[in-house]
C-alpha positions in Angstrom: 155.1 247.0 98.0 154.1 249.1 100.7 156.2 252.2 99.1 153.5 254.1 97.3 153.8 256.9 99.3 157.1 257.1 98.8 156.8 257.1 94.7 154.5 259.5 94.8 156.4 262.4 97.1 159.4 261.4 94.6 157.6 261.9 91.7 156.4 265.4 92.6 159.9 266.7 91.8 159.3 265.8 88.4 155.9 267.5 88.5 157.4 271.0 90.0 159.7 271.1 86.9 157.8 270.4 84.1 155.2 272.6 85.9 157.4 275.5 85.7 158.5 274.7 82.5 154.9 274.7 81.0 154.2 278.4 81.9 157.0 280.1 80.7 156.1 280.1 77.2 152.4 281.0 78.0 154.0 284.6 80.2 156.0 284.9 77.1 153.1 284.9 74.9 151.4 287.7 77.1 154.0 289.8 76.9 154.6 289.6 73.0 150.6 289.8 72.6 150.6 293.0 74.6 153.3 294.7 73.1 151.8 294.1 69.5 148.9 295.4 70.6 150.0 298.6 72.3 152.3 299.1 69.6 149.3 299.6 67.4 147.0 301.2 70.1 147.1 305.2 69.8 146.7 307.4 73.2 147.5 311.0 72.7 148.5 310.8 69.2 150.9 308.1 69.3 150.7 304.0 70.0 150.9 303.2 73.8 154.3 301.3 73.3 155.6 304.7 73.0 155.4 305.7 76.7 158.2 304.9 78.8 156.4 303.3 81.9 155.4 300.7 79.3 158.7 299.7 77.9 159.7 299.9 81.6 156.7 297.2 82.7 157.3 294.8 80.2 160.9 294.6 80.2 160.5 294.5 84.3 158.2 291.0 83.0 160.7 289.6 80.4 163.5 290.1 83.1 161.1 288.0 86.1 160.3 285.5 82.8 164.1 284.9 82.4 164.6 284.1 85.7 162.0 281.7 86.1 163.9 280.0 83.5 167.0 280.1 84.4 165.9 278.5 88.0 163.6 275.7 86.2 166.7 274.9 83.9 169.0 274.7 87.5 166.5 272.5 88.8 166.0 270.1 85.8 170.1 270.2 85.6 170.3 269.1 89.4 167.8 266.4 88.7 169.4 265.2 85.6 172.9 265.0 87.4 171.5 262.6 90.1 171.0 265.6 92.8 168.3 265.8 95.1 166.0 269.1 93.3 163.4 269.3 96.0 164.5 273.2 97.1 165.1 274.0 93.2 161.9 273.1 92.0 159.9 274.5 94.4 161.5 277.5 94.4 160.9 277.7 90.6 156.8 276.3 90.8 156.7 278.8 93.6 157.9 281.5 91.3 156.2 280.1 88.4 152.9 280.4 90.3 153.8 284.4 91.2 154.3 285.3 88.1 151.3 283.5 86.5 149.2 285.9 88.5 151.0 289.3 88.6 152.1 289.4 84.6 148.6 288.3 83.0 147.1 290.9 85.4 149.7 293.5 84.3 149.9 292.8 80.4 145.9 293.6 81.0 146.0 296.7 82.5 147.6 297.9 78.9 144.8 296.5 77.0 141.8 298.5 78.8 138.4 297.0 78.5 139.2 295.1 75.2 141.2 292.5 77.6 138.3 291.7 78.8 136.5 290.5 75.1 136.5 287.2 74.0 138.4 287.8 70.7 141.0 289.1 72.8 144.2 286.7 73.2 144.9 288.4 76.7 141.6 287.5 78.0 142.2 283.6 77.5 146.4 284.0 78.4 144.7 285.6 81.3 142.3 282.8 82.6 144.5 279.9 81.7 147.0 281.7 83.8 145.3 282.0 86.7 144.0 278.7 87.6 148.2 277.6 87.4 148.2 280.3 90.0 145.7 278.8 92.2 147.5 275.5 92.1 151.1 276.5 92.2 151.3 278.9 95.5 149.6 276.5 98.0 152.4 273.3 99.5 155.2 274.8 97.3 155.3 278.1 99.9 155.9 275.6 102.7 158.4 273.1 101.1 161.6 275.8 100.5 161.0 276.7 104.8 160.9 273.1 105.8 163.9 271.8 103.5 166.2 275.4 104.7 165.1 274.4 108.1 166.4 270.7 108.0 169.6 272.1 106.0 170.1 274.3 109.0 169.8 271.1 111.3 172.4 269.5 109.5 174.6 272.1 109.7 174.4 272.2 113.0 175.1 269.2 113.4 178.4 269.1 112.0 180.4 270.9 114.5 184.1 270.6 115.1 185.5 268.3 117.8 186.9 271.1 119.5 183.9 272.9 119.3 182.1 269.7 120.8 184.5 269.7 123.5 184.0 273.3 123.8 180.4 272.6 124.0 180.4 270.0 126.6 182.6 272.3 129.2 180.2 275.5 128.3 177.1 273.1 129.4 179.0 271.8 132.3 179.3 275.2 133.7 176.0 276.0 133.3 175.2 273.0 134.9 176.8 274.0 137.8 175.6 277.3 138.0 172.2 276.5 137.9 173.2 274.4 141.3 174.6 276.9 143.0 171.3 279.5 142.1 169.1 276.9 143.2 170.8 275.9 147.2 170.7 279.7 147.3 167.5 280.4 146.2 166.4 277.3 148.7 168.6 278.8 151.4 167.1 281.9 151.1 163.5 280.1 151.0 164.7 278.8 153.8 165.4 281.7 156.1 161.9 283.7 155.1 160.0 280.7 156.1 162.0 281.0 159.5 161.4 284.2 159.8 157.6 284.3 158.8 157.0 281.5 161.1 158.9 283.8 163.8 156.6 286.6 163.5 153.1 284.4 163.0 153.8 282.6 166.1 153.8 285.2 168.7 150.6 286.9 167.1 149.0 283.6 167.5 149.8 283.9 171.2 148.8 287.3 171.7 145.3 285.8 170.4 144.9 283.1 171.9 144.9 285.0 175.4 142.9 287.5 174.2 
């Protein structure tokens, strides 16, 4: 009782997997779609899977694809193994979420204005897509900084006793330091108060019998 909160941020590990998990096979789809398609469309004479910018694109796509999997298949490996997979999966949803918005957009670019037709496989691969783009980019961007940024705490934290003692004699010196700046900065303070009290008093004088 009274740990609902806590379920529910431990659950969302589970979610970030099997969320990244879910679109790889719908990327993979574009990709196959489009190269059966441009493999039968004809530019110039021959089918568009001819051209070398093509073969480059999609094989840039499959590469980003694998990727994603081999980082969802890390994080679902850590989880399995009793780890904590917080940085894992969001680094893949993250990543999932990227590529569900640049490869539908670039698989369409090859298709022209028959992407955009309903009988089109593309245009639906495209729309389901991009709502798992919408929803995967917004916490998971701020969950890899703020788990890095309490890893680098940690570390921090774990110094050396001879660096400790290293660190205690540094701050001690500093300490002083800043003692001695300050009695001669006050010192100093000192003596052009003197001095402008000095100067202010005999022009007060001069005033006064005038």
């Amino acid at each position: 009782e009274g740990k609902g909160f806590t379920y529910q941020m431990m659950q969302f590990q589970e979610e970030r997997i099997a969320g990244s998990a879910i679109t790889i096979k719908g990327l993979e789809n574009c990709i196959n779609e489009t190269i059966e398609y441009t493999s039968q469309r004809q530019a110039f004479g021959k089918p568009l899977l001819n051209n070398q910018i093509v073969n480059m694109k999609l094989a840039e796509m499959q590469m980003e694809i694998e990727s994603l999997r081999a980082l969802t298949y890390r994080a679902c490996e850590t989880y399995i193994n009793g780890g904590d997979p917080t940085l894992l999966a969001s680094y893949a949803k993250l990543k999932a979420g990227k590529l569900c918005n640049s490869i539908p957009t670039e698989c369409l670019q090859f298709w022209g204005g028959m992407g955009y037709m309903r009988e089109a496989p593309i245009e639906r691969l495209w729309r389901d897509a991009r709502v798992l783009a919408v929803d995967f980019k917004r916490v998971e961007r701020l969950v890899p900084a703020r788990v890095t940024r309490a890893l680098e705490r940690r570390e921090r934290t774990v110094v050396e006793p001879r660096q400790k003692r290293a660190g205690v004699v540094n701050a001690d010196l500093l300490h002083l330091a800043r003692k001695r700046v300050r009695a001669l900065l006050d010192e100093r303070l000192r003596h052009a108060v003197d001095l402008l009290d000095a100067t202010v008093e005999p022009e007060r004088g001069v005033n006064a019998v005038r």
